[in-house]
C-alpha positions as CSV (number, residue, x, y, z in Angstrom):
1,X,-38.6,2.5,-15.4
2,X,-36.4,0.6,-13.2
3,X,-37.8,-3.3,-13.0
4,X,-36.7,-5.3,-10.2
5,X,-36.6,-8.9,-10.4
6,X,-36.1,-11.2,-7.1
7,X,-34.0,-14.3,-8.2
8,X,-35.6,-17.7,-6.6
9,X,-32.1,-19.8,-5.9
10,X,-34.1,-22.6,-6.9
11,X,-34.9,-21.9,-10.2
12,X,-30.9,-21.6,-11.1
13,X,-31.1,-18.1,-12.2
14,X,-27.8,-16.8,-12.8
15,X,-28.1,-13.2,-13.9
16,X,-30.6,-10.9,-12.6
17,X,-31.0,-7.4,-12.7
18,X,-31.3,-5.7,-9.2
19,X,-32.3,-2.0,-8.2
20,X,-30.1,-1.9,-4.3
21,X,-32.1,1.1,-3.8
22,X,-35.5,-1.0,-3.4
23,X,-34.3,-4.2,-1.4
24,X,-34.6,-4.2,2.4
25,X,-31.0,-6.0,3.2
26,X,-31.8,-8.8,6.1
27,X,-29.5,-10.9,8.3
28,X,-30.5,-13.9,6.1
29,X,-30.2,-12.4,2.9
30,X,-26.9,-13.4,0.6
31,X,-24.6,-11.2,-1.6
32,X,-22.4,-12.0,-4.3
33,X,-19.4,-9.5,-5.2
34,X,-19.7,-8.3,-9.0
35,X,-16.8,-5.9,-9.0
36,X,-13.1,-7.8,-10.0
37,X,-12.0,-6.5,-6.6
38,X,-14.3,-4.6,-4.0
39,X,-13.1,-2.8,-1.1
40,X,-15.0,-3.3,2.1
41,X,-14.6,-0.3,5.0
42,X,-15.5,0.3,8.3
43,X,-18.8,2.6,7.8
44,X,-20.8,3.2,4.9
45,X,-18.6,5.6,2.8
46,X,-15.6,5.3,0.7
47,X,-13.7,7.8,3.0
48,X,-14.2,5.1,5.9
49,X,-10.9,2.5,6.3
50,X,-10.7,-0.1,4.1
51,X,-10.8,-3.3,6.7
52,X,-10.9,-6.3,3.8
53,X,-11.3,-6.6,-0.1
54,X,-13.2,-9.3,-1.6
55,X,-13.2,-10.9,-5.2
56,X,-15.6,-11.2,-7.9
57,X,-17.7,-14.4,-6.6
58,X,-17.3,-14.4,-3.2
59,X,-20.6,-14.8,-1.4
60,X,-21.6,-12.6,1.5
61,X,-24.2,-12.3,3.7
62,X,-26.0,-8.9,4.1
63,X,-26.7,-7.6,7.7
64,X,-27.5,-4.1,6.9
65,X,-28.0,-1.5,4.0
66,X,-27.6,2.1,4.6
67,X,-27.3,5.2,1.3
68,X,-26.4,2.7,-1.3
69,X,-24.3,0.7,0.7
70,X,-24.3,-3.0,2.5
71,X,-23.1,-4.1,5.8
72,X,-21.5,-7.4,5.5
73,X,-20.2,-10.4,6.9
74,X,-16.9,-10.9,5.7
75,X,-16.2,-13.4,8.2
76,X,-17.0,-14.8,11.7
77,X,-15.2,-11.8,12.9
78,X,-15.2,-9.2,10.4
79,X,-17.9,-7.2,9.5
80,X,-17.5,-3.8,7.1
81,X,-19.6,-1.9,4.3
82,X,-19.1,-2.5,0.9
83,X,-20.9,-0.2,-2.2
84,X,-24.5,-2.1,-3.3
85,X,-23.8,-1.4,-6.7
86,X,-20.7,-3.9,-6.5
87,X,-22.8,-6.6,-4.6
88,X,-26.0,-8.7,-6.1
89,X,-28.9,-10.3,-4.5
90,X,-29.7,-12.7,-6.7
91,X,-28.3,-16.1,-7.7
92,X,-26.0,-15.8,-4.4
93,X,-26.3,-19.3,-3.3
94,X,-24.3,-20.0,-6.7
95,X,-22.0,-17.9,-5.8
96,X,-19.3,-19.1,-3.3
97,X,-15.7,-18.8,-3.2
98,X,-14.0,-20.8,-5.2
99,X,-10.7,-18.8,-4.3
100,X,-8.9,-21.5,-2.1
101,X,-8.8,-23.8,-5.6
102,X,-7.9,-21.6,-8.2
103,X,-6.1,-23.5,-10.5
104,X,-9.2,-25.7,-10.8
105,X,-11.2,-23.4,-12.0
106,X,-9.3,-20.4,-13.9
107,X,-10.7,-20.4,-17.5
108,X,-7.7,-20.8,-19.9
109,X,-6.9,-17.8,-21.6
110,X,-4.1,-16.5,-23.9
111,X,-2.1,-12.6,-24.7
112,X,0.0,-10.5,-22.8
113,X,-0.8,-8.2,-20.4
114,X,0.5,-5.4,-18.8
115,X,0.9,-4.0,-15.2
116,X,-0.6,-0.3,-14.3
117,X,0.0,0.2,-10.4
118,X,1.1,3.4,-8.8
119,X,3.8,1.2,-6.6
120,X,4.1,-2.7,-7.4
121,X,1.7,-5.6,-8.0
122,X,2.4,-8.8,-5.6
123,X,2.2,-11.9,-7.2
124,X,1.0,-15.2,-5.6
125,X,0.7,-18.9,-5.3
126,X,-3.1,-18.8,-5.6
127,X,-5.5,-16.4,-6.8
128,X,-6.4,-14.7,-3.2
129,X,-4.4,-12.2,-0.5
130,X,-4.0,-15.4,1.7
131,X,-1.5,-17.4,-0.4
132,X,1.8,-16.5,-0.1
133,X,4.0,-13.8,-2.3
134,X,6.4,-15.2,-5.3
135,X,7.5,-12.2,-6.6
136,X,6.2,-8.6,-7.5
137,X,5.5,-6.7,-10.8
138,X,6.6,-3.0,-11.5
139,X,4.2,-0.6,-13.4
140,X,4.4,-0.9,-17.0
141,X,5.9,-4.6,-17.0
142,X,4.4,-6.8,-19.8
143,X,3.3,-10.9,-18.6
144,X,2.2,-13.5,-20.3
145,X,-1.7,-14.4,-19.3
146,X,-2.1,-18.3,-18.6
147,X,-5.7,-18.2,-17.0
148,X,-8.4,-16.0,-15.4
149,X,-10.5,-16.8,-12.0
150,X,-12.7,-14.7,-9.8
151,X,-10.8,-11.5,-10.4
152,X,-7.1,-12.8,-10.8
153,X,-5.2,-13.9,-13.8
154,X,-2.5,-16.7,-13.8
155,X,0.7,-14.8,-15.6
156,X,4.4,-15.7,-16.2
157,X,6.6,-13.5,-15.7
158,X,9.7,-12.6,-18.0
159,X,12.3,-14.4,-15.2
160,X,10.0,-17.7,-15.6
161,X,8.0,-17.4,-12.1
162,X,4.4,-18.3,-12.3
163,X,1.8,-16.9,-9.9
164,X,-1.7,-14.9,-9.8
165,X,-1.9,-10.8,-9.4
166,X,-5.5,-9.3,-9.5
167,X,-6.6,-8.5,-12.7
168,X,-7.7,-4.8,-11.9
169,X,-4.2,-3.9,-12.0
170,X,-3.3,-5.7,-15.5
171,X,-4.5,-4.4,-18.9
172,X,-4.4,-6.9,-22.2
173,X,-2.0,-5.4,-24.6
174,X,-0.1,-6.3,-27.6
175,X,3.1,-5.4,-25.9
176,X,6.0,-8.0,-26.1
177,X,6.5,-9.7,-23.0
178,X,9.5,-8.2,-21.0
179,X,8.9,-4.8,-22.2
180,X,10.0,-2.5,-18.7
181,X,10.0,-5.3,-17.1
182,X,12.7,-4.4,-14.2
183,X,10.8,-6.1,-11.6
184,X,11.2,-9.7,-13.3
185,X,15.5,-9.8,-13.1
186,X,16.8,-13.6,-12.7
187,X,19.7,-12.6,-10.7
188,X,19.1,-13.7,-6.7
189,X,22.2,-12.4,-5.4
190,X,23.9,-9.8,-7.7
191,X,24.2,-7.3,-4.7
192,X,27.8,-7.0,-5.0
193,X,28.2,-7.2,-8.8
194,X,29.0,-4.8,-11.0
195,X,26.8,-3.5,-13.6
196,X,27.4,-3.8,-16.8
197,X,26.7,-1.6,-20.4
198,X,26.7,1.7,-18.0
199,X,26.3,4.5,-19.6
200,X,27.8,7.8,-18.3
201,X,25.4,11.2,-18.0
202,X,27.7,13.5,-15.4
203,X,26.2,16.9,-15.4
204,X,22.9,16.7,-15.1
205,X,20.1,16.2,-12.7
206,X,16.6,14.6,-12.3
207,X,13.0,15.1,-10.6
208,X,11.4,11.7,-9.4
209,X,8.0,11.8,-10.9
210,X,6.2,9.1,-8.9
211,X,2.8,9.6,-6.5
212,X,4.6,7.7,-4.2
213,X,7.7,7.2,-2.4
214,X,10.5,5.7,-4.9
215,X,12.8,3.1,-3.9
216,X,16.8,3.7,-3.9
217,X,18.7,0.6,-4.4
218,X,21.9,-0.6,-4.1
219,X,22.2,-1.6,-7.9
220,X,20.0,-1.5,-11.2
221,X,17.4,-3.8,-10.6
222,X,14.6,-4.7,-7.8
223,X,16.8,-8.2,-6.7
224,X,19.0,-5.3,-5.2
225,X,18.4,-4.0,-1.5
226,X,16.7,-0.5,-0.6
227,X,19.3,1.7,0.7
228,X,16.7,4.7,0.8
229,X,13.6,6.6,-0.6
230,X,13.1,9.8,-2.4
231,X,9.2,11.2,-2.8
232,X,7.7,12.7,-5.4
233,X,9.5,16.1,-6.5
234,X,12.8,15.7,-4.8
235,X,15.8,16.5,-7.7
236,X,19.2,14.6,-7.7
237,X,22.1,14.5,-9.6
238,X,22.4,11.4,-12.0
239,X,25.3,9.8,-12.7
240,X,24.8,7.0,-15.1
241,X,22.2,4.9,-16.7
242,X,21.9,1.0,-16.8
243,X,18.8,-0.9,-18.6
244,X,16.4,1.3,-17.5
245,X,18.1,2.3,-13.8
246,X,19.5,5.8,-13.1
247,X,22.4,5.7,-11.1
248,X,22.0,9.1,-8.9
249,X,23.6,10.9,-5.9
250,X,20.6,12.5,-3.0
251,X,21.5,15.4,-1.7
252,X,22.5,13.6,1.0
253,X,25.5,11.9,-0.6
254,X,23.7,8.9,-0.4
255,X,24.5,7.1,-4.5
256,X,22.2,4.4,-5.2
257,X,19.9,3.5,-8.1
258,X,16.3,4.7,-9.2
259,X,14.1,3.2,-12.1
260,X,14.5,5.8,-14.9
261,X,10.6,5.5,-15.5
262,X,10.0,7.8,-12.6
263,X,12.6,10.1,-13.2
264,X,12.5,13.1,-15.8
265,X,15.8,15.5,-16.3
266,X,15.6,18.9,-15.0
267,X,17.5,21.7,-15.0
268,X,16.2,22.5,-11.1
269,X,19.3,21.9,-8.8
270,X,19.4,19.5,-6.1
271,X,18.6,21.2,-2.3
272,X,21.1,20.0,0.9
273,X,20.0,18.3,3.8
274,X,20.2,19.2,7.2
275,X,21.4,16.9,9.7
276,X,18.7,14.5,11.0
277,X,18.7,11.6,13.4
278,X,16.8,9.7,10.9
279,X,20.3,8.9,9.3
280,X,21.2,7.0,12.5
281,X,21.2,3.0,11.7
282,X,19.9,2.0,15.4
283,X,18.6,-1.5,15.2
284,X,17.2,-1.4,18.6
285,X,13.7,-2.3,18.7
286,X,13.1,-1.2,22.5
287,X,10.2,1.4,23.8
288,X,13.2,3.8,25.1
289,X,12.8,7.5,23.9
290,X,15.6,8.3,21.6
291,X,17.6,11.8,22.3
292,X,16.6,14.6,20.1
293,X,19.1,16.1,17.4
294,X,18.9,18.9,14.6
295,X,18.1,21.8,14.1
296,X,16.6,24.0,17.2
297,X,13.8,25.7,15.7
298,X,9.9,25.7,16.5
299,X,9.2,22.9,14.4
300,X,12.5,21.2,16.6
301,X,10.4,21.8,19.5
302,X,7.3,21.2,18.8
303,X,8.3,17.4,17.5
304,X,10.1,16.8,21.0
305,X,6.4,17.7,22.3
306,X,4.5,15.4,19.9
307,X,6.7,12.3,20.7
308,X,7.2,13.2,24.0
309,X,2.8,12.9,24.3
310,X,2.7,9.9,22.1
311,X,5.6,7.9,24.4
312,X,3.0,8.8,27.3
313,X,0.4,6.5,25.7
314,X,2.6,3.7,24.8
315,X,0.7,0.2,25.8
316,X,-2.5,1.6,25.7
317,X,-4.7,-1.6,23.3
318,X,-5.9,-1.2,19.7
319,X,-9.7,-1.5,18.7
320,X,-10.8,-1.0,15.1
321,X,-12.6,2.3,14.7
322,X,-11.0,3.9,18.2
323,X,-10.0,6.9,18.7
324,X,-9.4,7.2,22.4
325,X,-8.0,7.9,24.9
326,X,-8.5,4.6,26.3
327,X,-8.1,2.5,22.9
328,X,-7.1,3.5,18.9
329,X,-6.7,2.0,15.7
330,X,-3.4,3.2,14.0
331,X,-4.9,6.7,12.6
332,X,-7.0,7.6,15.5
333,X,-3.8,7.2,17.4
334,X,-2.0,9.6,15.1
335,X,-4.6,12.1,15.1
336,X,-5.3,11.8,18.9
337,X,-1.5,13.0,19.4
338,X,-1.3,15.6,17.1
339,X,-4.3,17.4,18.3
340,X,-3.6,16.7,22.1
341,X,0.1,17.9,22.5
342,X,0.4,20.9,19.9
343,X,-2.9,21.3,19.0
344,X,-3.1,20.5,15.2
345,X,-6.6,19.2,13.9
346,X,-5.6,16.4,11.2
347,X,-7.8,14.1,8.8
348,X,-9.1,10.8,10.7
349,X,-8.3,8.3,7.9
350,X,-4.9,7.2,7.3
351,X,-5.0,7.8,3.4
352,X,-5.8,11.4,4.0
353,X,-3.5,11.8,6.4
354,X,-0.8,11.3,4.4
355,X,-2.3,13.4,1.8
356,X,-1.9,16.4,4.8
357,X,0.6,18.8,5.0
358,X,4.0,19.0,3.7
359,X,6.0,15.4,1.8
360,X,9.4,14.8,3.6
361,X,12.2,13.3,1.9
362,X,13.7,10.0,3.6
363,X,17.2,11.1,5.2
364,X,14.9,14.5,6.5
365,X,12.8,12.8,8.7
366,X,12.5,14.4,12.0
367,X,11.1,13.2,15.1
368,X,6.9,14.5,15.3
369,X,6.6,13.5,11.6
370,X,3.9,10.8,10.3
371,X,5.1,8.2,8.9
372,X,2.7,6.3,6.0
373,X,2.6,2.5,4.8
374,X,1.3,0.3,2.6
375,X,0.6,-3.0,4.5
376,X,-1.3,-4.7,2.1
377,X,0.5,-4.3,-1.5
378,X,-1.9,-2.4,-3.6
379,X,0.2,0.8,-3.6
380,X,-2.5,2.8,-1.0
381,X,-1.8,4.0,2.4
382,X,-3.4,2.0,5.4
383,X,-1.3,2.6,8.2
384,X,0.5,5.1,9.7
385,X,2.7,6.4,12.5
386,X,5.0,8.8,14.6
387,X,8.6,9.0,13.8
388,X,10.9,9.6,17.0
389,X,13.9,9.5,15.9
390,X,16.9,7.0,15.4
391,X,15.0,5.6,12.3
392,X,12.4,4.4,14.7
393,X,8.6,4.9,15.0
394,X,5.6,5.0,17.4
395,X,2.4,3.5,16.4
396,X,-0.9,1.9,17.2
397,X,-0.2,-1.8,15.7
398,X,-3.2,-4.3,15.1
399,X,-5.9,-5.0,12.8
400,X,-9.8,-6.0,13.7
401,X,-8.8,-9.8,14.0
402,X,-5.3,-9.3,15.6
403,X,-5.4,-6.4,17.6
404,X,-2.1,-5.2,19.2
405,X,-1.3,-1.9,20.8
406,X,0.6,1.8,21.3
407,X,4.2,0.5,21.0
408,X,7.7,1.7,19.0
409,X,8.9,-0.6,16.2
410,X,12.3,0.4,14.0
411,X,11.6,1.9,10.3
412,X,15.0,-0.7,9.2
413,X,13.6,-3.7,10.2
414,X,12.9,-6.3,6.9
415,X,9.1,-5.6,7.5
416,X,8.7,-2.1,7.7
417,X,11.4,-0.9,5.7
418,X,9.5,-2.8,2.4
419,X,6.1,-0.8,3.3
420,X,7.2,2.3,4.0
421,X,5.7,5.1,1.5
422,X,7.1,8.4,3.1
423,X,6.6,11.2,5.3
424,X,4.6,14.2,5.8
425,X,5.4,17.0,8.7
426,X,2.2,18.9,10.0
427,X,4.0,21.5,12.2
């Protein structure tokens, strides 16, 4: 028998067990976030767009519950749906944010931990999304834990740099610290120095192994710059290895460096590429319509008629949740575009869409693909867009508190080139 037990804030209660399924949610009533990290979304279902997270001990209040979820005031202007399971009713007066002081209040603790992301783990200033970025943390890196507040822990990482990452993505091990840890280099500006203890392996190829896109750089170590992407599958020819970095040629001719964690040898051989205006290094940033070049095929054609739609409906504002003709968010655009000009019936959420279809290689991009990114750092798509050619996309940019529009915006720029994920072609 499930017991349900309504916490008086007066009476200081701090732990109470709740059944969700029995409470009638009200304007007035308060939440308090249980889960390390909850995602909140536009509707009441985890395939709805994730529009905020919250941390353990941030206080909500509750507009709305609907099949096990709440509707919830994240702020005075957003308001999404977060899972009642992660979210109590009791004690919630207790339990405000404490997250712009958390060095006040992190509970000293001691270990190491390690880092299990599918991409990288940001690290900040303060334990929260709104301080700023002092570094980033591959998967599998070992850090020292310092202390532990709503959700976050206070690490060190093998470099020296301080800062908070959330604690869902960090495991306590017995791991030395440093172990894999290629994200934590000390060198600032070693972009033109030569590696050293390089070990030859001519002869033989590898297949990246990551879920998402993998970073080429110009040397063996994240302090270098990204000089391209490969995704998951694509085989190249490795040339020599450096403390943990494969140095390997794409099939483009392109030789830059890969972490060897996502890379297994194989005795597949590597494909060519075809020509593609995505290898053109146009830094222009203007709504113009780039010319069209490659191959002339269907697919050729039906790309020219995909962008050509989506450059009709450039301006047009961004809303949240919309899906035309007369506003979008960033997926409803994509999906509004795709099924208007050849006819192709896509997912609506951006995550699925880049599930969808076929995975394009960077250096194959051709114009009518979608183009996927990861805006916020946690390694998951949550925006997406068209690519037209000359390394350049068109997109519906905004979010619900800063709403922009249909415009184009160049894949090199610092910005997007860092959030890029990939590619996937739907015709």
């Amino acid at each position: 028998m499930i017991v349900v037990k309504k916490a008086i804030a007066a009476l200081g209660i701090g732990a109470v067990a709740v059944s969700v399924s029995s409470i009638n949610a009200s304007a007035l009533e308060k939440g308090t976030v249980t889960a390390s990290a909850l995602n909140i979304r536009s509707g009441p279902s985890s395939d709805c767009d994730k529009v905020a997270k919250l941390y353990k001990g941030k206080t909500v209040e509750i507009l709305e519950k609907s099949n096990g979820w709440y509707k919830v005031r994240v702020s005075s202007s957003v308001v999404g749906w977060g899972s009642a399971k992660y979210i109590s009713t009791s004690g919630s007066s207790e339990g405000t944010s404490n997250q712009n002081n958390p060095t006040s209040s992190g509970t000293t603790i001691s270990g190491n931990g390690k880092v299990n992301v599918s991409s990288r783990l940001n690290v900040r200033s303060g334990a929260g999304t709104n301080y700023s970025l002092v570094g980033k943390a591959n998967n599998g890196d070992v850090v020292k834990l310092l202390e532990q507040s709503n959700g976050w822990y206070k690490i060190k990482l093998s470099n020296g740099v301080t800062g908070w990452a959330s604690s869902q993505y960090i495991s306590k091990t017995s791991e030395d610290v440093g172990t894999n840890n290629s994200s934590n280099s000390n060198s600032t500006n070693n972009s033109d120095k030569k590696p050293s203890s390089e070990e030859s392996i001519e002869g033989k190829n590898g297949k990246v192994t990551s879920a998402v896109s993998l970073n080429v750089r110009s040397g063996p170590g994240t302090s270098y710059s990204i000089i391209g992407k490969l995704n998951g599958g694509d085989v190249v020819e490795l040339k020599s290895k450096n403390n943990g970095w494969y140095k390997v040629k794409l099939s483009s001719g392109t030789i830059g460096w890969v972490s060897a964690s996502y890379i297994s040898e194989t005795n597949e051989g590597t494909k060519e590429k075809p020509n593609s205006s995505s290898n053109q290094n146009s830094q222009s940033n203007s709504n113009s319509k780039p010319s069209f070049t490659g191959n002339s095929d269907k697919s050729t054609a039906k790309g020219s008629t995909i962008v050509d739609f989506a450059y009709t409906l450039i301006g047009i504002p961004y809303q949240w949740g919309a899906s035309g003709p007369d506003k979008f968010d960033c997926s409803g655009f994509t999906q509004y575009v795709f099924k208007h000009s050849v006819g192709v019936s896509i997912p609506r959420v951006s995550r699925e869409q880049a599930n969808f279809g076929s995975a394009i290689s960077m250096g194959n991009y051709a114009p009518g693909d979608l183009v996927y990114f990861d805006t916020d750092g946690d390694g998951t798509t949550n925006h997406v867009g068209i690519y037209v050619g000359n390394s350049k996309f068109i997109h519906c940019s905004g979010t619900q508190t800063n709403p922009n529009k249909v415009k184009v915006d160049n894949l090199t720029s610092s910005y997007w080139s860092k959030v890029l994920l990939g590619a996937r072609r739907f015709v």
